[in-house]
Structures are given as structure tokens and as C-alpha cells.
C-alpha positions as CSV (number, residue, x, y, z in Angstrom):
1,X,-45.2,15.6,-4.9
2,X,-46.7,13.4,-7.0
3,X,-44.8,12.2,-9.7
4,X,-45.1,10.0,-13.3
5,X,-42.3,8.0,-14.2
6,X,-41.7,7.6,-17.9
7,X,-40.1,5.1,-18.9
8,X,-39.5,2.3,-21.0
9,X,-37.3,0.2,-18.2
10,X,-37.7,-0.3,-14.7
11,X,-36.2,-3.1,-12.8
12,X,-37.5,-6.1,-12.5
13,X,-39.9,-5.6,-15.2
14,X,-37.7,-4.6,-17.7
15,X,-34.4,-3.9,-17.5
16,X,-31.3,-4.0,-20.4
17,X,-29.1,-2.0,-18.3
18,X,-28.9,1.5,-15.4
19,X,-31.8,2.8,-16.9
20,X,-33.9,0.3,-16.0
21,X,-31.9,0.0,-12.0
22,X,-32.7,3.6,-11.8
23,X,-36.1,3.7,-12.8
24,X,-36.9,0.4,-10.6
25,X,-35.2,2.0,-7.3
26,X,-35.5,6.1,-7.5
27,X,-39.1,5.6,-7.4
28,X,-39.1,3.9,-4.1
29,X,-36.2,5.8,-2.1
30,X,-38.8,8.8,-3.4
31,X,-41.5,6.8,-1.8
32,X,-39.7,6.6,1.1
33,X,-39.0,10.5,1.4
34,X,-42.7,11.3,1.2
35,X,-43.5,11.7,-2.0
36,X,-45.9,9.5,-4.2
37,X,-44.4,8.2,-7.8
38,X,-45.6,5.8,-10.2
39,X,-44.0,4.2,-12.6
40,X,-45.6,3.7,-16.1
41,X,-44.3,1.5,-18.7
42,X,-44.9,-1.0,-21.7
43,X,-46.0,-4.3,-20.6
44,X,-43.0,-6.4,-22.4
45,X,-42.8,-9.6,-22.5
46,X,-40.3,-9.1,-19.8
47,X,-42.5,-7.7,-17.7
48,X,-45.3,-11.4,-18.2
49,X,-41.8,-13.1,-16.9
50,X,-40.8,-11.2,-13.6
51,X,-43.0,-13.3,-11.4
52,X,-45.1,-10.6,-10.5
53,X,-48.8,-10.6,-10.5
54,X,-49.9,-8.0,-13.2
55,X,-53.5,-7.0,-12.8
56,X,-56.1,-6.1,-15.6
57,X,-57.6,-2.6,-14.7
58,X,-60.5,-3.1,-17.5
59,X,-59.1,0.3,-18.9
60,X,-58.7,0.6,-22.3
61,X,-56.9,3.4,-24.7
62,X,-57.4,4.5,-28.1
63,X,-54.4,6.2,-29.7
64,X,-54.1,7.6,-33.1
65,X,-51.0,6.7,-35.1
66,X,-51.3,7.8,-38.0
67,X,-54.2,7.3,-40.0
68,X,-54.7,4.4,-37.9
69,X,-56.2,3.6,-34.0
70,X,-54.0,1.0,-32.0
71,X,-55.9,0.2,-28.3
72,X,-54.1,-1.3,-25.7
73,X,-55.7,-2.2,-22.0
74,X,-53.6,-0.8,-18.7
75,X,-52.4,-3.3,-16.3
76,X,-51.6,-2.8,-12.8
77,X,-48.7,-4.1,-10.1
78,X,-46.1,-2.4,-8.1
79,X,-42.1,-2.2,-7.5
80,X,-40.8,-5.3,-5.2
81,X,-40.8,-4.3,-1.6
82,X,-42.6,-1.3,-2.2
83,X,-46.6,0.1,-2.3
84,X,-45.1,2.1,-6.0
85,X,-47.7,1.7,-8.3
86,X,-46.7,0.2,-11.8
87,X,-48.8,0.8,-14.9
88,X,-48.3,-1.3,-17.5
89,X,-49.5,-0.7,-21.9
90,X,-50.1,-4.1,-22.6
91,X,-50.0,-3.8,-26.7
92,X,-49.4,-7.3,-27.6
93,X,-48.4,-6.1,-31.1
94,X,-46.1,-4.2,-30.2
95,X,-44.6,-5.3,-26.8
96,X,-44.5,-9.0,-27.2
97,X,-41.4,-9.6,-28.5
98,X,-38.4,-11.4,-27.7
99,X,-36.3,-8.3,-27.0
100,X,-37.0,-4.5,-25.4
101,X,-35.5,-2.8,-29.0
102,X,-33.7,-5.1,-31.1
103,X,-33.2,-8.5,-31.8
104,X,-30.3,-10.6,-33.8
105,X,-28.8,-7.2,-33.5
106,X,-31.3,-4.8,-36.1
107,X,-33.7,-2.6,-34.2
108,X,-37.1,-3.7,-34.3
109,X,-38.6,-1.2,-37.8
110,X,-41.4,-0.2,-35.8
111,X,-39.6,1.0,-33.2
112,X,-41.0,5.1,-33.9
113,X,-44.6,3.5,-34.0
114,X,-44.0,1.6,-30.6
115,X,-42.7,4.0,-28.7
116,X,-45.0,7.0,-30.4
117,X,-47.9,4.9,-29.1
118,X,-46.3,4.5,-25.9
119,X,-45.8,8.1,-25.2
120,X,-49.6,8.9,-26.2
121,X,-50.8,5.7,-23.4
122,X,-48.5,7.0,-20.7
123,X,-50.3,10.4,-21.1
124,X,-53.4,9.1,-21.7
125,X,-53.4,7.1,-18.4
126,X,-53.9,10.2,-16.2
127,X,-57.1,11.2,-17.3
128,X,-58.4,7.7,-18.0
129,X,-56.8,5.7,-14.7
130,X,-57.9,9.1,-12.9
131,X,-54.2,9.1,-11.7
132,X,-53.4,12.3,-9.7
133,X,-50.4,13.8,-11.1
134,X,-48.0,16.9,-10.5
135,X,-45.0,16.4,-12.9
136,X,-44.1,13.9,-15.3
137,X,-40.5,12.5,-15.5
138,X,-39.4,11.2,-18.4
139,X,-36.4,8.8,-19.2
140,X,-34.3,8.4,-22.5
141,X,-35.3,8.9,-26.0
142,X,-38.4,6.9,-25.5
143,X,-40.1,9.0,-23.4
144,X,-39.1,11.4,-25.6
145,X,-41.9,13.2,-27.5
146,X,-44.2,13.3,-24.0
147,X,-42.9,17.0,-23.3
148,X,-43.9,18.1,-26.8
149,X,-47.2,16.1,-26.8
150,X,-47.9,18.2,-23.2
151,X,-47.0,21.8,-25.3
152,X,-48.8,20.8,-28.7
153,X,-51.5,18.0,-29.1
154,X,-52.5,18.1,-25.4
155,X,-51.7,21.9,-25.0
156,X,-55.6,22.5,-24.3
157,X,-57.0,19.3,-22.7
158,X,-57.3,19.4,-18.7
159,X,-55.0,18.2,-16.9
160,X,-52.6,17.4,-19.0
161,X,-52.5,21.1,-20.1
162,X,-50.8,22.6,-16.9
163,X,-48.1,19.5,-16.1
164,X,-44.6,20.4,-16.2
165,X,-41.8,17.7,-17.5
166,X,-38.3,16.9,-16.8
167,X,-36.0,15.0,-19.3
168,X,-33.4,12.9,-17.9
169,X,-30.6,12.1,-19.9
170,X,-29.0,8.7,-19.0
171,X,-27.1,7.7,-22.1
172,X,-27.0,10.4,-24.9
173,X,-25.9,7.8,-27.6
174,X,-29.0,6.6,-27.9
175,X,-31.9,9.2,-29.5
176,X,-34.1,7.5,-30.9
177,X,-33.5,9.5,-34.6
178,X,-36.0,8.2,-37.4
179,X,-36.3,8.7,-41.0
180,X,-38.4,11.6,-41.2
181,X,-41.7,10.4,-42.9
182,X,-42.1,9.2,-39.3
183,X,-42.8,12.5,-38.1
184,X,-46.5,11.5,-39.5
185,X,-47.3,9.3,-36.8
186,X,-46.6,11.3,-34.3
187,X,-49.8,13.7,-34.8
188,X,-47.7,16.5,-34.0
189,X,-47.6,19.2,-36.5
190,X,-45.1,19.4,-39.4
191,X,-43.9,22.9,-38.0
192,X,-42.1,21.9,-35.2
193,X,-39.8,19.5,-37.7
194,X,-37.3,21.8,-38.1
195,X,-33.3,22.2,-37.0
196,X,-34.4,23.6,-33.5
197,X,-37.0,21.5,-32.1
198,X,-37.8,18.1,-33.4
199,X,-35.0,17.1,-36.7
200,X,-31.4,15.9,-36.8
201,X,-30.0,15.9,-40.0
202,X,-33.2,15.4,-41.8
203,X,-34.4,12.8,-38.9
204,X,-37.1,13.0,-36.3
205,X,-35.1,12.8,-32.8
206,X,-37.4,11.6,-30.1
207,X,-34.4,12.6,-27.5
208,X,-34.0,16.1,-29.1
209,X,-37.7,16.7,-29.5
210,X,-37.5,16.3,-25.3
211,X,-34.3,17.6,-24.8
212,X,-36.3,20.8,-26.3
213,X,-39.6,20.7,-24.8
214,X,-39.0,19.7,-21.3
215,X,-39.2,22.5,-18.6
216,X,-35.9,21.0,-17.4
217,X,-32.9,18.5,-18.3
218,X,-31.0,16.0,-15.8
219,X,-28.5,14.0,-16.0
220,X,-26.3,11.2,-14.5
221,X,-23.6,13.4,-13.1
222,X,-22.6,17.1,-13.0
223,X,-19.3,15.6,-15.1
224,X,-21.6,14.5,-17.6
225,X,-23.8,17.4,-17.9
226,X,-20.8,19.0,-18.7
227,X,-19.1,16.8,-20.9
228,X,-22.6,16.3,-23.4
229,X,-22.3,19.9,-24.1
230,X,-19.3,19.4,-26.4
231,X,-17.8,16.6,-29.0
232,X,-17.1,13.6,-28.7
233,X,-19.8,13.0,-26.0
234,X,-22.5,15.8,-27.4
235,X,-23.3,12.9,-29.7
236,X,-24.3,15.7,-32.4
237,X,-26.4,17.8,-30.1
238,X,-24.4,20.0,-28.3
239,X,-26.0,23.3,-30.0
240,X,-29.4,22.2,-28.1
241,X,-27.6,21.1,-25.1
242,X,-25.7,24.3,-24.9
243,X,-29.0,26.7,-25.8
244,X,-30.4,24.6,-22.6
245,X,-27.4,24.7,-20.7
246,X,-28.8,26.6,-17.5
247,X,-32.2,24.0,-17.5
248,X,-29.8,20.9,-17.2
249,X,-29.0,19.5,-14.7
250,X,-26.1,17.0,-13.4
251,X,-27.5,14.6,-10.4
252,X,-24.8,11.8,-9.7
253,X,-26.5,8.2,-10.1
254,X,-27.4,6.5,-6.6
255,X,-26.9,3.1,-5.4
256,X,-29.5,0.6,-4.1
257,X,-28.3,-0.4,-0.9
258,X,-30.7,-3.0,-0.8
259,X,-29.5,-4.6,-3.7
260,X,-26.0,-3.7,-4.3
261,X,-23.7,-4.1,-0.7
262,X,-21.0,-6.1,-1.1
263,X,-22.0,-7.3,3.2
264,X,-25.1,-9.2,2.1
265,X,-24.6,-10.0,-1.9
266,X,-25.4,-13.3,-1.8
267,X,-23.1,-14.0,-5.2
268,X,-20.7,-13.0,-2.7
269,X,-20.7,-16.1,-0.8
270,X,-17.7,-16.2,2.1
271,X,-16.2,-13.2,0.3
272,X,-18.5,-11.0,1.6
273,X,-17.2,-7.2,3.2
274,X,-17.7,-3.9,4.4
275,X,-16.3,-0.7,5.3
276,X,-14.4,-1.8,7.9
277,X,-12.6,-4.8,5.7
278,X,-13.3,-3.2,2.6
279,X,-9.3,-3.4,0.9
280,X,-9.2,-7.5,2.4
281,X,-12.2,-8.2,0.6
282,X,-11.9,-6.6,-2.4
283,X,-8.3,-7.9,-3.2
284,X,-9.5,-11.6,-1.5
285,X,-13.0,-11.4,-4.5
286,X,-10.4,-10.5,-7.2
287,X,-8.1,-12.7,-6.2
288,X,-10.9,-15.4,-6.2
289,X,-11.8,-14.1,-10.0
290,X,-8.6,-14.3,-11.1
291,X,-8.4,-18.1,-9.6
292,X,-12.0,-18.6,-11.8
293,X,-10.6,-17.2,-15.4
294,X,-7.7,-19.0,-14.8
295,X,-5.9,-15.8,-15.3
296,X,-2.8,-15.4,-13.0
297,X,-3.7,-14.1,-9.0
298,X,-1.8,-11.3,-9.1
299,X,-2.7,-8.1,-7.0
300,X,-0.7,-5.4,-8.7
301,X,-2.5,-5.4,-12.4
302,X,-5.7,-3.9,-12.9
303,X,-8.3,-6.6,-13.8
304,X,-11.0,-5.5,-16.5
305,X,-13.6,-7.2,-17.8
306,X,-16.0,-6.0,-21.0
């Protein structure tokens, strides 16, 4: 199957926390099942500082937002260790910034119109890149508004008219909600802001809008698919979640092996285990924490760090 990541992180390109470790590893243990993903994202200024070469395609896309037209030209690379193609939207004006989404801890203001244009590239990118494309996967609020873009604006306009979308829920907190004058950007039409599809208490949701336009919901766990369906963790949304309740989907969160085994961490040092020492050398690498916080080394008290 061949499948488009939509995302807004993906490790080591950018990355602020699982989303982008899922996004920058799923795609290649896909890969290695047989199936062919690619991964397209903005081209943050993250992504100029990972060390890896990004390649002007010459490709170029006009969006509207708005009343206005903002172009931005595709770049190519690919995941470390890996033939996964990346895509890149390199939109200086609204990519190069310090930060993915914030900064001196306020959102960036723009945030609707960056991640609105980013939602119209990524689509874009299959008929323009000629990319060959059987589902599109999209990841967190900013990904968002692609499944209602596929079933409204691009409803009629081969191929983008006959792919299917999954949502993937990987932290509902964050939904990308915006004051509703924002809904203008979009292009989408003003009938679909209403209390079932697109608004939140008077506010565009770009995780709503997908939660109800994607053929299908997943999420990080079959504990947290359940647990999103009711308060505290519904985060205000469990009437959608629960109207969707047999599309969703709870997948438990895999591990990079590559990346993540405690026998070859290299921040490990000496410490270093496995299954067959597994109690040794975690009590002897929190025993060696302790020693570094100058916190006392003792082996009955849970140790938690925030």
C-alpha cells in the first residue's frame, strides 16, 4: 500500500516530542513490511538543521488562503537509514522560525494560516510531485482539515477525489481550536461550521474537523481510545468521539529498536543491559542517577523525574 504521511513532525527533522518518534520510525518498519510510505511535512527551520541534504524538486505550489495566494517550492530527502521519501513545504514565512508552534511560550498568531496552508501543499503534492498514492494518514490537529479538504474543496478533482483518510489521535489536548473568523481561510464552506463537524464552542477545531471527516480514527492505545471517549481525557469532545466510536481505533505505540535498546544506547555507557540482566542494570543505571542528582542511592523509592 502506498501510503502519505501527514504530519507536522517526524524525527530527525522535526521533532518536539512521540509524535515526531512515531512519524520518523512507523514509516520505515512499514517500509520494511512491504509497503511504500512517504512522509510529507513543513520544511522548519528544524528540518535546514538535521544534517541532512534537502533537495530542491523545482516544484512549486500555489495555495489560496483567503483572499490571498502564498507559493511555497517542495523539497526532497528521506528518513535516516531508510529509501522513505520525505517531502518537505519550504514556506520561509511561515516555517522559519525559531520554534515548531510557539515561542517564549505564546503560540505563533498565525498558527491557523500556517498549518491551513500546510494541509492544502501536502494535498497538493500528489498531483503536482505525480506522487502515487492510496491513503493518506494524518497526524494531530495539524493535519487536521486534510480529510475535510478530500470530502469538500477537492471532492471533484482526480485523484484526490477517491483517497480515503485515517486520523490518528496522539495527544487529544492539543486541537488546534481557533477563533472562528479563521474558518475564512480555510476555503471550505461556512456550512460545515457548525456543532457537528468543524466548531467548538464557537471555534474552528482543526482536530474535530478530522476527527469528523476521516474514514477512520486511531489512536495510541486501546486504553486510550477508551478513555478519550469520556471526561477528564475527552478534552471536550467526547460527543464526536463517541458518535465515532466504532471507526476508532486503539493501536499501542511501538518502539524503535534501533534507537531505543538499553544493549547498545550509547548514553548508556558501561551500564548497558538486556533481557537477560535486565533487573541488574536497571537498579545499577538508577543507582548511577541517583549518585548524579546527588539524591540518596536508595533502591526501594520510586525515582521520578518531570
Amino acid at each position: 500500500m502506498k501510503i502519505l504521511f501527514a504530519t507536522s513532525e517526524a524525527a530527525p527533522f522535526a521533532k518536539t516530542g512521540g509524535l515526531g518518534d512515531v512519524c520518523g520510525s512507523l514509516p520505515r518498519a512499514l517500509a520494511a513490511l512491504g509497503h511504500e510510505p512517504i512522509v510529507v511535512l513543513p520544511a522548519f527551520r528544524n528540518a535546514y538543521q538535521a544534517g541532512l541534504e534537502l533537495e530542491p524538486t523545482g516544484v512549486y505550489v500555489d495555495a489560496p488562503i483567503g483572499q490571498k495566494t502564498v507559493r511555497a517550492q517542495y523539497l526532497r530527502s528521506h528518513l535516516p537509514a531508510s529509501d522513505v521519501p520525505v517531502v518537505l513545504i519550504d514556506q520561509l514565512g511561515y516555517y522559519d522560525r525559531p520554534e515548531l508552534y510557539r515561542e517564549d511560550g505564546a503560540d505563533y498568531q498565525d498558527n491557523c494560516e500556517r498549518f491551513t496552508f500546510y494541509c492544502r501543499a501536502a494535498l497538493e503534492a500528489i498531483p503536482l510531485l505525480g506522487l502515487e498514492v492510496d491513503l493518506i494518514h494524518c497526524h494531530d490537529w495539524c493535519a487536521g482539515l486534510i480529510p475535510a479538504y478530500l470530502k469538500t474543496v477537492y471532492a471533484d478533482r482526480p485523484p484526490l477525489d477517491t483517497l480515503p483518510s485515517i486520523m490518528t489521535i496522539h495527544n487529544l489536548a492539543y486541537q488546534g481550536n481557533f477563533w472562528h473568523w479563521d474558518m475564512a481561510l480555510t476555503g471550505i464552506d461556512w456550512k460545515y461550521f457548525n456543532w457537528q463537524q468543524m466548531e467548538v464552542y464557537g471555534n474552528l477545531s482543526f482536530l474535530k474537523t478530522g476527527l469528523v471527516f476521516a474514514d477512520a480514527l486511531t489512536t495510541v492505545s486501546p486504553t486510550y481510545a477508551k478513555e478519550i471517549q469520556h471526561p477528564p481525557l475527552s478534552c471536550g469532545l467526547e460527543g464526536t468521539l463517541q458518535q465515532r466510536a466504532d471507526d476508532l481505533t486503539g493501536i499501542i505505540n511501538g518502539v524503535d529498536y534501533d534507537e531505543w535498546s538499553p544493549a547498545s544506547d550509547p548514553f548508556l555507557g558501561d551500564l548497558q543491559y538486556d533481557v537477560d540482566n535486565y533487573a541488574e542494570g536497571k537498579a545499577a543505571c538508577k543507582a548511577d542517577l541517583q549518585a548524579r542528582m546527588q539524591l540518596p542511592q536508595r533502591h526501594d523509592v520510586p525515582l521520578l523525574a518531570t
